[in-house]
N, C-alpha and C positions, 0 to 999 in steps of 0.2 A: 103647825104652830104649837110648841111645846117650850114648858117651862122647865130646868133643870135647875133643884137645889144646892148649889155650890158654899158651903159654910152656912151664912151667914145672909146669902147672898139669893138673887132669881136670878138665872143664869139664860136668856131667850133666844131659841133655837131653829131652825124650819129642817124638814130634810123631805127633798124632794125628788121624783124620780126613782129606777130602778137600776143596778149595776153595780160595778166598782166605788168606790169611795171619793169624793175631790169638793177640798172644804174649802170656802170663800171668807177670806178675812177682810173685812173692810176698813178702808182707812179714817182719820181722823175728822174726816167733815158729812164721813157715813154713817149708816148701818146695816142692819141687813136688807133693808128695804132698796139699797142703791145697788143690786147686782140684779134686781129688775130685769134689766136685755140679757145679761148672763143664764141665769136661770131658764127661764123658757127656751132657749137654744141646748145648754148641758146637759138638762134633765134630760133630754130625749135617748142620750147614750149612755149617759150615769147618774149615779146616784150625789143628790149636789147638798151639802149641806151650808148652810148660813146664820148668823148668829150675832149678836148686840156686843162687842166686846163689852165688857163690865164700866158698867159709867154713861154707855150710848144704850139708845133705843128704850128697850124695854128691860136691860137687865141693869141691877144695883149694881152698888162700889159701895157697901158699909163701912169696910174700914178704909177703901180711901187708896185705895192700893194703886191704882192707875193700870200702867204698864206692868208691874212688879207682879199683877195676878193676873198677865192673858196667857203665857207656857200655863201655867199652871188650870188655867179653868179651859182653856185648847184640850190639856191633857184627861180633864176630867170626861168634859164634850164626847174624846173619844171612845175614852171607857166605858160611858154610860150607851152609847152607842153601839157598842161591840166590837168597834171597827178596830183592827189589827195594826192596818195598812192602809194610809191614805195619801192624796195626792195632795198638794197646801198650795193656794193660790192668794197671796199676802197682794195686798194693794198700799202703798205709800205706811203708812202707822201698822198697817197688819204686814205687812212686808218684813215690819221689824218682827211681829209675834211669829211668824214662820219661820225667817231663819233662825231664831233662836229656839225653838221647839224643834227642829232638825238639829241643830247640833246638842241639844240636851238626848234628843230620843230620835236619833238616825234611823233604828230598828223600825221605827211607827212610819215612816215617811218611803212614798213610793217617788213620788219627785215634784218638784219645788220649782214654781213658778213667782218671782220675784217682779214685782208690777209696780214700774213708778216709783222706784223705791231703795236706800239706802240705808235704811235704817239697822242698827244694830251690829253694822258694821265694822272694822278696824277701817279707818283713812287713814294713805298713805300720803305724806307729804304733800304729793301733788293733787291728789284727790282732795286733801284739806286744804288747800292754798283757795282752790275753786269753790267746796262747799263754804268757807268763812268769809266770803265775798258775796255767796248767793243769800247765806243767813243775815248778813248785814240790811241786803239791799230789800230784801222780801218783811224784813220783822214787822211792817207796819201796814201791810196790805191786808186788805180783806180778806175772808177766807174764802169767797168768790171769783176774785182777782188773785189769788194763788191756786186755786185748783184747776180752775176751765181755763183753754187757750183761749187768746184774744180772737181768734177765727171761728171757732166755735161758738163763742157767746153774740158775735154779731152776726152767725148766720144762724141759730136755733138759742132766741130769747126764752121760748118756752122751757125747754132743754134745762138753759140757763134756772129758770125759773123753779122747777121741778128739783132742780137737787138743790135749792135753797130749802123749799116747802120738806124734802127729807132729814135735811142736817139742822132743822130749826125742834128735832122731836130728841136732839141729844142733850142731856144735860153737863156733857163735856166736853168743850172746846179747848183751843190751844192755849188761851190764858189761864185756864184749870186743870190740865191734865199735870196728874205727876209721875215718881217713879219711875225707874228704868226697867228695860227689860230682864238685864241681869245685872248682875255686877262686873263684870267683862264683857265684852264687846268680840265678838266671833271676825277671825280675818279669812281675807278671801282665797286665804292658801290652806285654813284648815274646813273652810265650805266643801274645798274640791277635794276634801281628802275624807270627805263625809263617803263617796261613791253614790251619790243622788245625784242622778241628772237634773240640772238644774238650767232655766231658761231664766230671762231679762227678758223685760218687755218695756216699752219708754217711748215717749212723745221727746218727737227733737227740740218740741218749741217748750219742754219742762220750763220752768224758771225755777222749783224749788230742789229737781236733782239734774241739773244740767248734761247734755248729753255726752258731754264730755268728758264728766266726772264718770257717768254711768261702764263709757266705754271702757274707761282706766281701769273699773272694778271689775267687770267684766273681763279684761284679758287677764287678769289675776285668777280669776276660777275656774281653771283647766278644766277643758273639754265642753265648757257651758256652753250657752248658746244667747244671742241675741236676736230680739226682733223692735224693728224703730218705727215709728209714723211719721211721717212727715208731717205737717202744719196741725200739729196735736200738741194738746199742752200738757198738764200733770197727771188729769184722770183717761189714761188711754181707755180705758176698762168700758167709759162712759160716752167718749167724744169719740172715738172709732170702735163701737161695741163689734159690729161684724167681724172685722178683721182682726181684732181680740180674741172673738170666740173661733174663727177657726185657727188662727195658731194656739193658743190652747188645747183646743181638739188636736190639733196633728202631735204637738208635745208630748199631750196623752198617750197617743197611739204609740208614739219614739221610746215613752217611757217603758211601755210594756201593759199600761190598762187598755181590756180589749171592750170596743165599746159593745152596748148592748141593740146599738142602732146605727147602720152605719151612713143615714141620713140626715145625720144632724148637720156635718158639715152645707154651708150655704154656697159652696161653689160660686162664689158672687162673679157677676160678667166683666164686671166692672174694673176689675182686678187686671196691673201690669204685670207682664213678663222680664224679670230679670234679664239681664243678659242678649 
C-alpha cells in the first residue's frame, strides 16, 4: 500500500506479487479494492499492480481532471515503478485508460487486455447505431443494475452487496466524472497496428457494451482475440472471476510473459470442451 505524489495530487497504489509486470485498471463503479479475486490468483505468477485512478479510492483529482489525467498518472505509476514493459488489464472506464496509454506509449506495453469495455474507441456506424440505443436505454439505471448481470445479483446478493460497500468509498461517479481521455479517440485498425496482442473479454448478457457491438470491434482488430461468458453481465472480471483469471493467465503466457508459478492456473473441473 503505497502512496505516489503525482503534482498536486496522492496517486494510491498496491503492488503485489513477484515476476513480470500486469497492471489492473479499474473501472468506474471500482477501485483498487474490486480486483480482490484477481489478485490473490495473479500474484502467484506475477507481479500485479493496482491503483485508485484519480478521483476514486484513496487517490485526489485537485484539478479536476477526470479521464484527462489517467495516461498520464498510468504513465507516472510506471516510471516510478521502473517498469519498462508491462501487461494493461483495463476494465469498462479503465479499459478506456489502457487503450489509450498503448497507443500514446506502445513501447511500454507487453499486451492488452480489454474487459468489458469500449471505451476510447472510434465507433463505426454500426457499432454506434447499437451503442446510442444502449446509452439511451441504460442513462437512468442504477449503477448496480448497470454493472452486475441480473443472474448474478439474484444468485450471490452478497456478491451484489460487496461491490456496492466498494464503489460507495469513491468520490466519483458517473454524474461527476469528467474529461476525456484524449482528444481523439484510437480506431480499431490503428490498435492492430500498435503490434500488441491484444484480447476482449465480455459478458454476453453486457447491457452497457453489448455483445454485439463488442464482436463488431473485435473483428476490426486484426489478429486479437475474444473471449465471451455466457449469463455474465458488465463486470466479467467480478461475476465469473475464475474463468477471468485463467484466460488472462493463458493471454499472458500467448503474450510472451513467463510466469513465475506455473500453478496459478485453477484448471477448474467444471469447465466445458469446445467442440
Amino acid at each position: 500500500m503505497s502512496i505516489l505524489e503525482v503534482n498536486s495530487n496522492q496517486f494510491y497504489y498496491e503492488v503485489h506479487g513477484e515476476g513480470e509486470p500486469v497492471v489492473l485498471a479499474h473501472g468506474l463503479g471500482g477501485n483498487h479494492a474490486t480486483w480482490y479475486q484477481q489478485v490473490s490468483v495473479l500474484a502467484k505468477a506475477y507481479k500485479v499492480i493496482t491503483f485508485d485512478h484519480r478521483g476514486f479510492g484513496s487517490s485526489t483529482d485537485n484539478e479536476k481532471l477526470g479521464r484527462a489525467g489517467f495516461v498520464s498518472d498510468l504513465l507516472a505509476l510506471l516510471d516510478h515503478l521502473n517498469i519498462e514493459k508491462a501487461a494493461l488489464v483495463g476494465q469498462s472506464m479503465g479499459g478506456g485508460t489502457v487503450i489509450n496509454f498503448a497507443n500514446q506509449y506502445p513501447e511500454r506495453v507487453a499486451g492488452l487486455v480489454i474487459a468489458d469495455s469500449l471505451h476510447g474507441l472510434v465507433e463505426s456506424a454500426d457499432v454506434e447505431k447499437i451503442m446510442n440505443k444502449v446509452r439511451n436505454e441504460t442513462k437512468n439505471l442504477s449503477q448496480l443494475d448497470r454493472v452486475l448481470g441480473q443472474t448474478y445479483r439474484q444468485q450471490n446478493p452478497l456478491g451484489a452487496l460487496l461491490y456496492q460497500q466498494i464503489n460507495s468509498f469513491n468520490a466519483t461517479d458517473k454524474s461527476n466524472l469528467v474529461g476525456e481521455y484524449s482528444s481523439e479517440k484510437v480506431s480499431p485498425q490503428a490498435l492492430a497496428e500498435l503490434g500488441i496482442a491484444v484480447m476482449f473479454i465480455t459478458g454476453q448478457d453486457d447491457i452497457l457494451f453489448p455483445i454485439d457491438a463488442v464482436r463488431l470491434v473485435q473483428e476490426q482488430v486484426a489478429n486479437s482475440f475474444i473471449v465471451e461468458f455466457d449469463h455474465c453481465g458488465h463486470s466479467a472480471f467480478y461475476e465469473r472471476a475464475q474463468e477471468f483469471n485463467d484466460s488472462v493467465l493463458s493471454f499472458l503466457q500467448m503474450a510472451g510473459l513467463n510466469p513465475s508459478n506455473n500453478s496459478a492456473h485453477s484448471n477448474a473441473s467444471g469447465y466445458v470442451k469446445a467442440g
